[in-house]
MIDREN-65043 format. One record per residue (C-alpha): residue in one letter; y, x, z. Coordinates in Angstrom, 1 decimal, m for minus. Layout:
MIDREN-65043
+-----+--------+--------+--------+
! res !      v !      u !      w !
+-----+--------+--------+--------+
!   a !      Y !      X !      Z !
...
+-----+--------+--------+--------+
***
This chain:
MIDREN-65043
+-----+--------+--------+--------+
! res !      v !      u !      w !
+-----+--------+--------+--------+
!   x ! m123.1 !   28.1 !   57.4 !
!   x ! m123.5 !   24.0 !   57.5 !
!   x ! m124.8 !   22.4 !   54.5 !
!   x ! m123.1 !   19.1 !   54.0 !
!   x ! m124.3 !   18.5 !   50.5 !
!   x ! m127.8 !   16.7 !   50.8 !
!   x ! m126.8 !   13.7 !   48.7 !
!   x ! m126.7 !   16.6 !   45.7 !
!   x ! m130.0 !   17.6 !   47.3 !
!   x ! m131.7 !   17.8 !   50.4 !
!   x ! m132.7 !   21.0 !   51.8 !
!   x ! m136.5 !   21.3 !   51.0 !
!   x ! m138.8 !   19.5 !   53.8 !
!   x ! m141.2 !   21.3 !   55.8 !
!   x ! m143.7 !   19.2 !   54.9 !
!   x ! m143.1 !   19.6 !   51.3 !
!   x ! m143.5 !   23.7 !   51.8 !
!   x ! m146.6 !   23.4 !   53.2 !
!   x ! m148.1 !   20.8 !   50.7 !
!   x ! m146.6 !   22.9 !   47.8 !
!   x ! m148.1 !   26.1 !   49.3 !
!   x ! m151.7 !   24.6 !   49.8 !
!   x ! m151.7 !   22.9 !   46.5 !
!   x ! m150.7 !   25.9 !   44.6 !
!   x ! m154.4 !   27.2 !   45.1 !
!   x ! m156.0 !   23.8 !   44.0 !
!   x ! m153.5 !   22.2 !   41.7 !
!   x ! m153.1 !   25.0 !   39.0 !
!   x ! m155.5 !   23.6 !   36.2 !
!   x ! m155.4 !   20.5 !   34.0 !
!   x ! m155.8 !   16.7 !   35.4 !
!   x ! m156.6 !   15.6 !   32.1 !
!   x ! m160.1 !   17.9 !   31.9 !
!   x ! m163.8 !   17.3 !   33.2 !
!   x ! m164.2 !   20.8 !   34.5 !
!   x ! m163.9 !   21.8 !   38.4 !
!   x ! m160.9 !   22.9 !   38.9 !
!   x ! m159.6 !   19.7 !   36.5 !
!   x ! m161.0 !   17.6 !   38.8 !
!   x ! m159.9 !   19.2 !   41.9 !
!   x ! m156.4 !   18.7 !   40.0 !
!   x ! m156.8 !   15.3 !   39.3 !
!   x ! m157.9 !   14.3 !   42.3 !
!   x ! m154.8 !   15.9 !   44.0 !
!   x ! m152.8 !   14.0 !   41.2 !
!   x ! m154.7 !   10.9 !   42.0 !
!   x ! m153.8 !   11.3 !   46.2 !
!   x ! m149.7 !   12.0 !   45.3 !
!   x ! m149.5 !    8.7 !   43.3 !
!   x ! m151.1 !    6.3 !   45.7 !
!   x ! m149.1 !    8.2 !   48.8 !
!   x ! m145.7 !    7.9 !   46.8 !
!   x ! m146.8 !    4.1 !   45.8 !
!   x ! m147.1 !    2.8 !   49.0 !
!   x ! m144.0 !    4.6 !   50.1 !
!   x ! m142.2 !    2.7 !   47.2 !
!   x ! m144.0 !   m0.5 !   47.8 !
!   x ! m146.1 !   m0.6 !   44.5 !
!   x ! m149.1 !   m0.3 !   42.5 !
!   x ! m150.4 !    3.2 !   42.1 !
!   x ! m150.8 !    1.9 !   38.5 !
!   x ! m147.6 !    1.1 !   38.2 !
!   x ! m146.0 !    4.4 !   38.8 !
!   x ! m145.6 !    7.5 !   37.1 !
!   x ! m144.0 !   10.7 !   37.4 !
!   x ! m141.7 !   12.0 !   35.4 !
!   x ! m139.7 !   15.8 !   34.9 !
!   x ! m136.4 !   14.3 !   36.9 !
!   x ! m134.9 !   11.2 !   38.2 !
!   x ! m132.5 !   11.2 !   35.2 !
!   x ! m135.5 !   11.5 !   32.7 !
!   x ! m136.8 !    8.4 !   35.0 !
!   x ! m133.7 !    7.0 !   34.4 !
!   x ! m133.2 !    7.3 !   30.6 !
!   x ! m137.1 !    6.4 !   30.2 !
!   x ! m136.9 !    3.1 !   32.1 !
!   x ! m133.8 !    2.0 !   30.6 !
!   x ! m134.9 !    3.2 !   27.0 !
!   x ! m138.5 !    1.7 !   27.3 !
!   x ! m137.8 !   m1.9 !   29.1 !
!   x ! m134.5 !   m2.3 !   26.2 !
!   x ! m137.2 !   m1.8 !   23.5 !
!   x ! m139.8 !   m3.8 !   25.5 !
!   x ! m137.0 !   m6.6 !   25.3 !
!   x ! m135.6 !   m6.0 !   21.4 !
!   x ! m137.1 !   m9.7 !   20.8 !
!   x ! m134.7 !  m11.2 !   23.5 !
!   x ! m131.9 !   m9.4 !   23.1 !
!   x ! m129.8 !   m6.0 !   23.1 !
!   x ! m127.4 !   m7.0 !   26.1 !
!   x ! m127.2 !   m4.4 !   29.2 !
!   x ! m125.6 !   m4.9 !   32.1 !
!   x ! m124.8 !   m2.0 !   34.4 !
!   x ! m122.6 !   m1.5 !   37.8 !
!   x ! m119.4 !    0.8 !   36.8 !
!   x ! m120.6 !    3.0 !   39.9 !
!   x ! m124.1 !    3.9 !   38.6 !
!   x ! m125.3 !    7.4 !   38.4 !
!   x ! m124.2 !    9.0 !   35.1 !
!   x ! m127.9 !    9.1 !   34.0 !
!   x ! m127.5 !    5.7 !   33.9 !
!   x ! m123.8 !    5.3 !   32.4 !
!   x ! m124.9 !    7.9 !   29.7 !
!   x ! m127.8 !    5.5 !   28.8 !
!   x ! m125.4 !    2.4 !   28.4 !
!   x ! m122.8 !    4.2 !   26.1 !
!   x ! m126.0 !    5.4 !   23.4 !
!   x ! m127.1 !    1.8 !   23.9 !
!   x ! m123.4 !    0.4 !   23.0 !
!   x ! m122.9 !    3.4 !   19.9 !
!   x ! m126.5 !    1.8 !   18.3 !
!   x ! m125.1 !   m1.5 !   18.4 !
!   x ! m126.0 !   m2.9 !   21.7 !
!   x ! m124.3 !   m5.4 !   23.9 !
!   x ! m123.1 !   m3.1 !   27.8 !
!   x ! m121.5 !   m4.9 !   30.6 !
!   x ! m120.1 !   m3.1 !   32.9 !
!   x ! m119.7 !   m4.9 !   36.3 !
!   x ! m116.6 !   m3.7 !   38.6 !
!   x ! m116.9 !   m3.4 !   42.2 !
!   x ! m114.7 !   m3.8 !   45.1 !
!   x ! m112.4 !   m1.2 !   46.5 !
!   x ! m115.7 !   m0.5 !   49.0 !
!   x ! m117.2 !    0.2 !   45.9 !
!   x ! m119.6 !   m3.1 !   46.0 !
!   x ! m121.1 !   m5.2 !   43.2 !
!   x ! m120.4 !   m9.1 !   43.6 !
!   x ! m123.6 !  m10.7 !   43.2 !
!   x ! m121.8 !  m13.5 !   41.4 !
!   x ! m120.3 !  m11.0 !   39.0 !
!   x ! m124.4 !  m10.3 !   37.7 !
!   x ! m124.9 !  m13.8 !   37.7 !
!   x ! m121.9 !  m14.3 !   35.5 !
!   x ! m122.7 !  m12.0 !   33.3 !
!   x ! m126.2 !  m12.7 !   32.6 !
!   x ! m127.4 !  m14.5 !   29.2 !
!   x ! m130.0 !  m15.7 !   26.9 !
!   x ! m129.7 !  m12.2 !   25.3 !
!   x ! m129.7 !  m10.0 !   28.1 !
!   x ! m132.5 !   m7.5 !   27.9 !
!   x ! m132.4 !   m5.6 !   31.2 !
!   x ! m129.6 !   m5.6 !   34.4 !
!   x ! m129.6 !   m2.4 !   36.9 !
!   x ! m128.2 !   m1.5 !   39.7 !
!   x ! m128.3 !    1.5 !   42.2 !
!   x ! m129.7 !    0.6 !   45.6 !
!   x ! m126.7 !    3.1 !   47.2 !
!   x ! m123.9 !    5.2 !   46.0 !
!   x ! m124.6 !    8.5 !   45.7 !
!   x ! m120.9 !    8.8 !   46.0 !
!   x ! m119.5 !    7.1 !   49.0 !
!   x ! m122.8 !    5.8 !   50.1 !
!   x ! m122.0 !    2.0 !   49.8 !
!   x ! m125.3 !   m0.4 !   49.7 !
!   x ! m125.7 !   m2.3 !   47.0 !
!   x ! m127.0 !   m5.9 !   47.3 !
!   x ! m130.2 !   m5.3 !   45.3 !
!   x ! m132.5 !   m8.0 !   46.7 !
!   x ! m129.7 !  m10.9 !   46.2 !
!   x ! m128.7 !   m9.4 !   42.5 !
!   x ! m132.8 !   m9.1 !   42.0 !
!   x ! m133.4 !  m12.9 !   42.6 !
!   x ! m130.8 !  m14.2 !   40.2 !
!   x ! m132.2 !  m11.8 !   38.0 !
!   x ! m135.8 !  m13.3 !   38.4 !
!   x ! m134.5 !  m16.7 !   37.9 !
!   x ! m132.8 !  m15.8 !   34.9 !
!   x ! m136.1 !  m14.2 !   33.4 !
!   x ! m134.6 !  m10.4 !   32.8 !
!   x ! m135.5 !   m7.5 !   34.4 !
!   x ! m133.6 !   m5.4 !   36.7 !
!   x ! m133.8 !   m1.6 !   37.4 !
!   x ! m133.1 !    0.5 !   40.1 !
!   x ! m131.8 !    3.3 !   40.9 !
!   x ! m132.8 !    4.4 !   44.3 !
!   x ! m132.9 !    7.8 !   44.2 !
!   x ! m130.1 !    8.3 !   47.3 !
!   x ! m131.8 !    5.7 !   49.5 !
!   x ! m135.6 !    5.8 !   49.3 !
!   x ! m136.0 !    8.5 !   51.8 !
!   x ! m134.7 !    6.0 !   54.0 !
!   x ! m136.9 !    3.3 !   52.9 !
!   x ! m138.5 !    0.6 !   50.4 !
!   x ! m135.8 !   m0.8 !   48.3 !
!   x ! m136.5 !   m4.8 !   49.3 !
!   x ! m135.8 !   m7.5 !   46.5 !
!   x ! m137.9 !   m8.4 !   43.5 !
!   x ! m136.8 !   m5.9 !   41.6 !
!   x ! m138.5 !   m5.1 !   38.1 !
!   x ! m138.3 !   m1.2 !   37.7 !
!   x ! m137.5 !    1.8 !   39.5 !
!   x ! m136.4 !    5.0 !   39.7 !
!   x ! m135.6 !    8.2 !   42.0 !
!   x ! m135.9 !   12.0 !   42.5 !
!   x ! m138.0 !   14.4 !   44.6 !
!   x ! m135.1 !   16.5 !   45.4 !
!   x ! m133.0 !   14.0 !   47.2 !
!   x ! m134.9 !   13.2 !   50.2 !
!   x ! m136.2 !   16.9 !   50.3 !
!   x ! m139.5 !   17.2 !   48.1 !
!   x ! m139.1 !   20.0 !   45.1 !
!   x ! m136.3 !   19.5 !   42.6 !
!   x ! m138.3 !   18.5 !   38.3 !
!   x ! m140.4 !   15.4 !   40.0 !
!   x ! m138.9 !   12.1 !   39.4 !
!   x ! m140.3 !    8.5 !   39.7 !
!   x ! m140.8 !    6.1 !   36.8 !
!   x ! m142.2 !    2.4 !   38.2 !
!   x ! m142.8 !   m0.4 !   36.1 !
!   x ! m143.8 !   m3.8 !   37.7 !
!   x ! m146.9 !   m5.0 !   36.2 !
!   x ! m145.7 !   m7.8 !   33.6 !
!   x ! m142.5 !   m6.2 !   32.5 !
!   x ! m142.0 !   m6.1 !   28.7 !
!   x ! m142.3 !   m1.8 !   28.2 !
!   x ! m142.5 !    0.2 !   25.3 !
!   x ! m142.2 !    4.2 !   25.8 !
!   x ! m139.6 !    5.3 !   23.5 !
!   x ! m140.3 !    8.7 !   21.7 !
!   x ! m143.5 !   10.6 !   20.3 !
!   x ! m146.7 !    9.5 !   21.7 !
!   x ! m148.1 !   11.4 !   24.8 !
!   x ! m151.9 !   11.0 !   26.3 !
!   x ! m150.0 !   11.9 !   30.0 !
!   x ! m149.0 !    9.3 !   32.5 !
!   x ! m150.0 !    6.3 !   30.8 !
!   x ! m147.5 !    7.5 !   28.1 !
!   x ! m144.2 !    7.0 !   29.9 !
!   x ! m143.5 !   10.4 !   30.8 !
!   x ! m144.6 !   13.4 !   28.8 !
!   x ! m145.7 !   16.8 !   29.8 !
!   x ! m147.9 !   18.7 !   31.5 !
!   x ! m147.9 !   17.3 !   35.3 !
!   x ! m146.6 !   19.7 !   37.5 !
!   x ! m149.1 !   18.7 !   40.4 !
!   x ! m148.7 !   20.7 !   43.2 !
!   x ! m144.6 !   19.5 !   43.3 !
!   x ! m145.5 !   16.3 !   42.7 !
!   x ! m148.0 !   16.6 !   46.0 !
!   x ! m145.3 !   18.0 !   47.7 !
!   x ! m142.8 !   15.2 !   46.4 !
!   x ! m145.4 !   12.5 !   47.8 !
!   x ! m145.8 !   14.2 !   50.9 !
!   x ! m142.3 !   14.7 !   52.0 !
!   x ! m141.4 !   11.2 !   51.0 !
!   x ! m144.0 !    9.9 !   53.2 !
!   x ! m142.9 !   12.1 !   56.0 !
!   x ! m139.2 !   11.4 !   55.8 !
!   x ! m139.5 !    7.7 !   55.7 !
!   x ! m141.9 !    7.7 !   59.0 !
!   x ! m139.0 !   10.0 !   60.7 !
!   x ! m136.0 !    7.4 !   58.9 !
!   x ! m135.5 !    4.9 !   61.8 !
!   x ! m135.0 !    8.0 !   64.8 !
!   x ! m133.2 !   10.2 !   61.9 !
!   x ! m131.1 !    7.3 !   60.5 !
!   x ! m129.7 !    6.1 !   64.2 !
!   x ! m128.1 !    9.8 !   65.0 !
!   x ! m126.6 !   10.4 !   61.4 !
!   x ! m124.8 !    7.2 !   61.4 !
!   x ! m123.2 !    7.8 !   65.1 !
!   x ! m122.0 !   11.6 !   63.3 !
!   x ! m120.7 !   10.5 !   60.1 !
!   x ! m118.9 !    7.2 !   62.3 !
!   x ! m117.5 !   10.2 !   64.4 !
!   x ! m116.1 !   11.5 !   61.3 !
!   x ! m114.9 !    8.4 !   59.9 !
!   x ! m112.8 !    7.4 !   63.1 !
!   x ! m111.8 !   10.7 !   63.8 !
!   x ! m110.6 !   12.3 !   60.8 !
!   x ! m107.9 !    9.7 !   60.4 !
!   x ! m106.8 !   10.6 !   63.2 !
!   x ! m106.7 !   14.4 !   62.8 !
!   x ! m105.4 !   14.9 !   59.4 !
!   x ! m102.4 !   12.4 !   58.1 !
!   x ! m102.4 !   10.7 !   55.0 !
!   x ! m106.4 !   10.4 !   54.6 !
!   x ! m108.3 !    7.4 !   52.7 !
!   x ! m111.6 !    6.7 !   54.2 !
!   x ! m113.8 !    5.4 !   51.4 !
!   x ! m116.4 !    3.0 !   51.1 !
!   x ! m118.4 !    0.3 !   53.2 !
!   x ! m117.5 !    0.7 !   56.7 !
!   x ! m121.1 !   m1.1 !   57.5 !
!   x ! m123.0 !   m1.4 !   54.9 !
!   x ! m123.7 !    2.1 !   53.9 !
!   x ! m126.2 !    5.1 !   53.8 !
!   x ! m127.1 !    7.0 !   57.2 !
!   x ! m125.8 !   10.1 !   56.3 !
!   x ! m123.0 !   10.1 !   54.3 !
!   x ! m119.0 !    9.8 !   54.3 !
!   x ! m116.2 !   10.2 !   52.2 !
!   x ! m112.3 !   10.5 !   52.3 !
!   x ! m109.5 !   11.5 !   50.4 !
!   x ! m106.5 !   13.7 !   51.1 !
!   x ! m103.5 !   13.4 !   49.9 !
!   x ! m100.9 !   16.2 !   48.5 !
!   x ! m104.3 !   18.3 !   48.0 !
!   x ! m106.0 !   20.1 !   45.7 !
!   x ! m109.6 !   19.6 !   45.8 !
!   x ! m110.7 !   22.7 !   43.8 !
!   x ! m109.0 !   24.6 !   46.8 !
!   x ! m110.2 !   22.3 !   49.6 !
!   x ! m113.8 !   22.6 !   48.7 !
!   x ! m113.1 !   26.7 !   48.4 !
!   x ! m111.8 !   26.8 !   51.3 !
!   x ! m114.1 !   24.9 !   53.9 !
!   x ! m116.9 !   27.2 !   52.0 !
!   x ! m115.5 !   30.4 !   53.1 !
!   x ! m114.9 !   28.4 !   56.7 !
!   x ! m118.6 !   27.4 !   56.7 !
!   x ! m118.9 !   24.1 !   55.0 !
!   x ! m120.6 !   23.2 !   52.1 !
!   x ! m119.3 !   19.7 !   50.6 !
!   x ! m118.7 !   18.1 !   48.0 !
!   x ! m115.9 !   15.9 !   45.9 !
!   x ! m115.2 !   13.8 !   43.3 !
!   x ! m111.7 !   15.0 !   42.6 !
!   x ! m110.2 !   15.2 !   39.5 !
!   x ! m108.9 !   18.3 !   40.6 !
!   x ! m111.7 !   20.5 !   40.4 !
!   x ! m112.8 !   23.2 !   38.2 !
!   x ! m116.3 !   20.8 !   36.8 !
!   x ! m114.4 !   17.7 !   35.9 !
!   x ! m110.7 !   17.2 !   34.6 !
!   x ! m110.7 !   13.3 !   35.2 !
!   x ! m111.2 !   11.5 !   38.7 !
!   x ! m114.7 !   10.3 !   39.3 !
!   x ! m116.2 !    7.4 !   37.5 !
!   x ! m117.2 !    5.5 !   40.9 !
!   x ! m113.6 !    6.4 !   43.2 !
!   x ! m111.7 !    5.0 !   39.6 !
!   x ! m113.4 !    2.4 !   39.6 !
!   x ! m112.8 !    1.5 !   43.5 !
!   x ! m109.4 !    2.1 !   42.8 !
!   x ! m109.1 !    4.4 !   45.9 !
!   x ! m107.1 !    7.7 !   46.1 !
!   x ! m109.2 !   10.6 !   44.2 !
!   x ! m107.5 !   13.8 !   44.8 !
!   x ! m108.3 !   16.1 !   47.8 !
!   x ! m111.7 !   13.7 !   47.5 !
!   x ! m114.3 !   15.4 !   50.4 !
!   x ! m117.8 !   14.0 !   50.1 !
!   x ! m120.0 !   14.9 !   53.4 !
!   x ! m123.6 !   14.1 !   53.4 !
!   x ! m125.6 !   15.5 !   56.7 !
!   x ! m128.8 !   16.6 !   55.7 !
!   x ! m131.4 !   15.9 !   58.5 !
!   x ! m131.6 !   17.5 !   61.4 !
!   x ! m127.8 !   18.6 !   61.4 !
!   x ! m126.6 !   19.0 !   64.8 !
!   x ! m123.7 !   17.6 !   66.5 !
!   x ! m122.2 !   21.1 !   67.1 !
!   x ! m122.1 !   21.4 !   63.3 !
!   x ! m119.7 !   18.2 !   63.2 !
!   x ! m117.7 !   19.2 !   65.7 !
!   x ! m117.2 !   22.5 !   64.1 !
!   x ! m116.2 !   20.6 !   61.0 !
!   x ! m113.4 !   18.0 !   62.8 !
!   x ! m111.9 !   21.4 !   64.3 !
!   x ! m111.6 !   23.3 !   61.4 !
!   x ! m110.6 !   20.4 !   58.7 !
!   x ! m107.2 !   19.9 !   60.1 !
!   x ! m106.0 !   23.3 !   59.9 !
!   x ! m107.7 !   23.6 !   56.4 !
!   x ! m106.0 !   20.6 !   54.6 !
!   x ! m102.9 !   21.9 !   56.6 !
!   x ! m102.9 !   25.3 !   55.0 !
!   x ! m103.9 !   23.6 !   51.1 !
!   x ! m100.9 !   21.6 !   51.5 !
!   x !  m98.8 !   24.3 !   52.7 !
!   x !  m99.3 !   26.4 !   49.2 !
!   x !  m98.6 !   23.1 !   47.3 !
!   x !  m95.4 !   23.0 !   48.5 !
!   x !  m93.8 !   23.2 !   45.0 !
!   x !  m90.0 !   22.6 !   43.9 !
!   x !  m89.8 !   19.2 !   42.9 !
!   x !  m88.4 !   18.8 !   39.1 !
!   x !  m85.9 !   15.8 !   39.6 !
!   x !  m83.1 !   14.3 !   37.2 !
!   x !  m81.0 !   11.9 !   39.0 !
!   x !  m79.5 !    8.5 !   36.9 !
!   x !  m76.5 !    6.9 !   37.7 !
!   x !  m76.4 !    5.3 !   40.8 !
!   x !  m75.8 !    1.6 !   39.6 !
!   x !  m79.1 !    1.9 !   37.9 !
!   x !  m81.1 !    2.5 !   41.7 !
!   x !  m83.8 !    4.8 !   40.1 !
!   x !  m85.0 !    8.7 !   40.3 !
!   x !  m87.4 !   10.4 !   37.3 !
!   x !  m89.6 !   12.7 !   38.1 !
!   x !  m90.6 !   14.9 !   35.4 !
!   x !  m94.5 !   16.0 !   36.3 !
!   x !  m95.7 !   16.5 !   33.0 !
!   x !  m97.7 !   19.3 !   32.5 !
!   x !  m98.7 !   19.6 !   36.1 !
!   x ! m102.4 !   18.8 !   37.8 !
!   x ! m102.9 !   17.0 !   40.7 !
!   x ! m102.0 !   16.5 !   43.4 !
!   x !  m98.5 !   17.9 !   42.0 !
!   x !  m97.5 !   14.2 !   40.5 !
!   x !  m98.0 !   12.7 !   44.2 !
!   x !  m96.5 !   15.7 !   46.4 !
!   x !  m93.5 !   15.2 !   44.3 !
!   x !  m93.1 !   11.5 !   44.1 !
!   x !  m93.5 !   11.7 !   48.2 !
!   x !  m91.3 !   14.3 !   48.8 !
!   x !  m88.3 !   11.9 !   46.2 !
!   x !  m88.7 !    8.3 !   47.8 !
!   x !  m86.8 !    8.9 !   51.1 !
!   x !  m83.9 !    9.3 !   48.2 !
!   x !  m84.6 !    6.1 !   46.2 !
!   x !  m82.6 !    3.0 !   48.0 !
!   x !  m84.3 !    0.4 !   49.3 !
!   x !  m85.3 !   m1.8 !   46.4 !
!   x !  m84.8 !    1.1 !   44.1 !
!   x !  m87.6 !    2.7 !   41.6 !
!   x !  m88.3 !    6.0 !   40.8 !
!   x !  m90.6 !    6.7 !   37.2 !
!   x !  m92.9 !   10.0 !   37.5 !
!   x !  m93.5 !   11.1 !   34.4 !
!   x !  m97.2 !   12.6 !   34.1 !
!   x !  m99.7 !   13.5 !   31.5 !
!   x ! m102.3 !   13.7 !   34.4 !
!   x ! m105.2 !   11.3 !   33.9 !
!   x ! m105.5 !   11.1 !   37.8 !
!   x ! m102.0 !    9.8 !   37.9 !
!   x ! m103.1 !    6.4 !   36.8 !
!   x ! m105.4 !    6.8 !   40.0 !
!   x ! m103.3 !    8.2 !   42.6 !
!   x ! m100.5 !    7.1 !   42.6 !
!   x ! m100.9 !    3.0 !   42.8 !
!   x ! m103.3 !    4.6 !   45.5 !
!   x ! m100.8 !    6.1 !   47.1 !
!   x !  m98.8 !    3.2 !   47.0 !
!   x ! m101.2 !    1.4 !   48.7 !
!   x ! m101.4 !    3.9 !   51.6 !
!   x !  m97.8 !    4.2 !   51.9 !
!   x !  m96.4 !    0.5 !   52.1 !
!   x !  m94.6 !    0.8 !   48.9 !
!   x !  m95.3 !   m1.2 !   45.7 !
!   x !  m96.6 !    0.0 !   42.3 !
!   x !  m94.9 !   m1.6 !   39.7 !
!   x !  m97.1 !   m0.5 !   37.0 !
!   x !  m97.0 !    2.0 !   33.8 !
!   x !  m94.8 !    2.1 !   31.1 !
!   x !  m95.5 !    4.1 !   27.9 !
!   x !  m93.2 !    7.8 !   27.7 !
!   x !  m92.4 !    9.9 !   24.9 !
!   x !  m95.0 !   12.4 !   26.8 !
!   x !  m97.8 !   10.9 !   28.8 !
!   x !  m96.7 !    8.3 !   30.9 !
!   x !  m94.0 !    7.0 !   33.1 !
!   x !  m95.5 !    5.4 !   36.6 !
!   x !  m92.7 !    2.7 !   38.3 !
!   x !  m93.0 !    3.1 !   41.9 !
!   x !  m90.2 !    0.5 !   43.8 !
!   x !  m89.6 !    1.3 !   47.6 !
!   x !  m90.4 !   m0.9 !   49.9 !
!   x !  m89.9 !    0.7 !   53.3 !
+-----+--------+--------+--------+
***
């Protein structure tokens, strides 16, 4: 079995099963008392933060751990908007954050607040000009992700930092899927991430707060971690989050150099193996380890089932799958194809055998998904002078709205339009995708009695 899922979460580190082992016997009792075995506690409390600080780039004063990277998250963004009431109750967020962060901006918006929500490119990147643009006299706090968790696209953090600085508001980030890898450079205000994503324990997350930032902990008072994260401390997985983060960034560079030559094979060569894929995201710019295309005329739920019981553990933002019913928040807001969405993030250590394994089997595997998809297509033909087909899709799930408008345009005359008629919210997605893919132009949406009708004119 290859797990291809570490962008989820790693696989635990070796270093982090010895630390958490060893700490077990000395980490049990209270930081926060005078006794022995408190201070043995503390003391092993005391070690994690400065070893986790350095590996961030901070004070050990300035950090604290939290329960998760989403309780990071939801802390940061809650504390440095309250820290910041005075100036404002403007946020401004990238419409591919982590929905920790998302989640945060819609209960700032239904209390009254101010959210913008800058759009990215179809490479799913942030226009520094677009922060600049949308900063004000009352913004209160900016963030941004240092990667996509999704499709792995780098974010231009240091450049969005410094007009950030300049224009006297903070800016958080979220660099839980890249600080395995590394510091996050840039001037950045406050930070986030989480244990399990670069392979220490899963309930340890990281709260940092540059010294001068405007804070106020949101929530009952607590004596633990300077107040911004309550709870007991779970101290031997946070020893084991600060020892495995230390050990994977001094193995990054070596580790970093042979993932990106696998997931480029994969890139170039499943193009080239399986027709009518979207590779998606920054083709340069982009995490190590991680790679993402699209499939068209597949259902992902399948897909995903089916590489398991080959072998492969991935994952997918398709709409088409049994956790979501709506195409993922970052791949809509690319604009790039969502269904048959495959996600592969090599964990370290993954061999090139295991890739190789995986080009040979994903042909035949989106071959056979495709195969049982082959459904009749529901067509109603108009009178010829009028140069247009309906397809009636409603009622049906994706991919079903794309296999049949492919499997109709070869009938439409050149310069002719056929209207699918859907009710599936990845519609609105796919299709202009598919469009795009297949040299034909989207004309655009019309309203139906049911759902909606999307224009498609052929062009080739």
């Amino acid at each position: 079995m290859s797990y291809f899922d570490s962008a989820s979460a790693a696989p635990l580190h070796p270093v982090a099963r010895q630390a958490l082992q060893a700490s077990f016997d000395e980490g049990w009792a209270d930081p926060a008392r005078l006794y022995r075995e408190g201070r043995r506690a503390r003391l092993l409390l005391d070690a994690a933060r400065e070893a986790a600080a350095e590996a961030v780039g901070c004070r050990p004063d300035e950090l604290v751990f939290t329960t998760s990277g989403t309780r990071a998250v939801h802390s940061g963004i809650e504390g440095a908007l309250a820290g910041r009431r005075r100036v404002g109750h403007h946020l401004i967020v990238s419409a591919v954050e982590h929905s920790s962060v998302l989640h945060s901006a819609d209960l700032h918006e239904a209390a009254g607040g101010a959210v913008t929500r800058v759009q990215v490119d179809r490479a799913g990147r942030v226009s520094p000009s677009s922060y600049a643009g949308a900063l004000g006299p009352g913004t209160a706090l900016a963030c941004l992700q240092s990667a996509n968790h999704e499709v792995g696209t780098e974010q231009p953090v240091a450049e969005v930092a410094r007009l950030c600085r300049e224009a006297g508001v903070p800016l958080l980030v979220d660099a839980a899927q890249s600080l395995g890898w590394g510091r996050v450079e840039g001037d950045w205000s406050l930070l986030t991430a989480s244990a399990h994503k670069w392979g220490g324990p899963a309930g340890v997350g990281l709260l940092v707060v540059r010294k001068g930032v405007r804070f106020a902990p949101q929530g009952p008072a607590d004596e633990r971690e300077s107040g911004r994260a309550a709870g007991f401390e779970n101290v031997p997985a946070i020893v084991a989050a600060a020892a495995s983060l230390r050990a994977v960034q001094a193995e990054a560079a070596q580790e970093a150099a042979r993932l990106r030559e696998l997931t480029e094979r994969i890139r170039t060569r499943v193009p080239t193996l399986v027709p009518d894929v979207e590779v998606v995201g920054d083709a340069v710019r982009r995490l190590p380890g991680i790679v993402t295309f699209s499939c068209l005329y597949v259902d992902g739920e399948t897909l995903l089932h089916e590489l398991d019981r080959a072998g492969f553990s991935v994952s997918s933002g398709s709409s088409c799958t049994s956790s979501t019913l709506t195409p993922s928040h970052v791949l809509k807001a690319m604009g790039v194809l969502s269904e048959g969405n495959v996600r592969v993030s090599l964990p370290p250590g993954t061999g090139e055998e295991d890739v190789e394994r995986f080009l040979s089997v994903l042909p035949g595997v989106v071959s056979g998904v495709r195969e049982k998809l082959g459904a009749p297509t529901a067509v109603t033909k108009v009178p010829a002078s009028v140069d247009a087909l309906v397809v009636d899709a409603l009622g049906r799930r994706c991919p079903i709205p794309v296999i049949e408008l492919a499997k109709v345009i070869g009938d439409v005359p050149l310069g002719g339009t056929v209207r699918v008629l859907s009710d599936d919210e990845a519609a609105r997605l796919d299709i202009p995708a598919w469009c795009e893919m297949r040299g034909q132009e989207y004309v655009g949406e019309e309203p139906a009695e049911h759902g909606s009708a999307y224009v498609v004119r052929r062009l080739a």
